[in-house]
C-alpha positions in Angstrom: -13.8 39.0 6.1 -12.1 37.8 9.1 -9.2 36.3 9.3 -10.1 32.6 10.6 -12.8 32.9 7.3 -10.4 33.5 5.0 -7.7 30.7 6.4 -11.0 28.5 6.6 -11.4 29.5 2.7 -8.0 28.9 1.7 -7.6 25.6 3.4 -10.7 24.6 1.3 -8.7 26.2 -1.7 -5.8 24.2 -1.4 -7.7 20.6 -0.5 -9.5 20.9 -3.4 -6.6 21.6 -5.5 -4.5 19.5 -4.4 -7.3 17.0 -4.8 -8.0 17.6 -8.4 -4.7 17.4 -9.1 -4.0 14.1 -7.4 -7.0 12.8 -9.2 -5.0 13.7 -12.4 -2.5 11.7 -11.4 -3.8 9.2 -10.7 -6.1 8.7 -13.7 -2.4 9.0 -15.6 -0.7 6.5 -14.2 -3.6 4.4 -14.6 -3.7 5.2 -18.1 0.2 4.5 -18.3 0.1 1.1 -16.4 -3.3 0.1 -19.1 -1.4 0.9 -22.1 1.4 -1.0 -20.5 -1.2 -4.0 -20.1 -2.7 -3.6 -23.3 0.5 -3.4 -25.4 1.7 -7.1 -23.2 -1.2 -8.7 -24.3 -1.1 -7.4 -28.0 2.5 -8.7 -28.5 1.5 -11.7 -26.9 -1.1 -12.8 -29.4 1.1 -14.0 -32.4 2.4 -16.4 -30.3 -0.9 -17.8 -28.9 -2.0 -18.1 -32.7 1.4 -19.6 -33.1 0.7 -22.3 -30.4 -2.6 -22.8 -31.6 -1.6 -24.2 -35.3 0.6 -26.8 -33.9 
């Protein structure tokens, strides 16, 4: 294998990589920031029922 193939291959190498693992990421701080969400609205539910009875 020549040299420019095998740089050419390990570019591809490391652009994947570094793809995969900023898809990761990203999928966990998207699951951080919807639990966030999620947990706001839950605690904000007694107090709609709350508003609602009066």
């Amino acid at each position: 294998m020549e040299a420019k193939e095998w740089v050419g291959r390990e570019v591809a190498r490391v652009r994947t990589d570094s793809l995969a693992e900023g898809r990761e990421e990203g999928l966990s701080i998207g699951r951080r920031d919807g639990m966030t969400l999620a947990l706001a609205i839950l605690s904000d539910i007694p107090k709609l029922i709350k508003d609602m009875k009066k």
